[in-house]
C-alpha positions in Angstrom: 73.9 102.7 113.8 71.4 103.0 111.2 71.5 106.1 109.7 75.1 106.4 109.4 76.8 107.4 105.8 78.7 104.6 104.1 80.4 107.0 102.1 82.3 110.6 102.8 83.9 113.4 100.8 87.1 115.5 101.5 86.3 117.8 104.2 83.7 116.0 105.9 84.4 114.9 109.7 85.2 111.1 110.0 81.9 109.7 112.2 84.3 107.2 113.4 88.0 106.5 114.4 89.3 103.7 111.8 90.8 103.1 108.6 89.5 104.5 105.4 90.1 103.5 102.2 89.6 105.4 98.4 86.1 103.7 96.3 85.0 104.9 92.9 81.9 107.0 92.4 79.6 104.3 92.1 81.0 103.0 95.2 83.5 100.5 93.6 86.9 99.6 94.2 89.2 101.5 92.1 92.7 100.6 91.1 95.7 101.5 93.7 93.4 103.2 96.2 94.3 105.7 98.8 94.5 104.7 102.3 93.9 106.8 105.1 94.0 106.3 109.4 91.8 108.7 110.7 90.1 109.8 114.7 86.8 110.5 115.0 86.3 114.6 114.2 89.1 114.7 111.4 88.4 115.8 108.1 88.7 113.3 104.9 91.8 114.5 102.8 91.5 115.6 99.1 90.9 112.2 96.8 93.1 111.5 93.9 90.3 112.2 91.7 87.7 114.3 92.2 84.9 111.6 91.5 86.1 109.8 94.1 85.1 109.1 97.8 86.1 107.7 101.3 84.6 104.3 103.1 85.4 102.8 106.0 88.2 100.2 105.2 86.4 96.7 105.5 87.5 94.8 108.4 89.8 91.0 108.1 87.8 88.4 109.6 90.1 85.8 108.7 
């Protein structure tokens, strides 16, 4: 689990099956953000804006 990106462009394969959600380029959260379901082996969709990228969706603890 180490090695494994924390952030993913469009076109790259989802690691992962979960929840993604859209960040800023430096990472941040960004106003009205994109949300996407993805399965392990699907490609990230095209961003709203091209300096932005795709994390995986934090999980609710509470």
């Amino acid at each position: 689990m180490g090695g494994e990106n924390r952030q993913f462009v469009p076109g790259q394969k989802a690691p992962n099956s979960g929840s993604y959600i859209e960040i800023g380029e430096t990472g941040g959260m960004v106003k009205n953000p994109r949300m996407v379901n993805l399965e392990v082996g699907e490609e990230f969709p095209a961003t709203s804006n091209h300096n932005r990228k795709w994390a995986r969706k934090p999980k609710k603890n509470r």
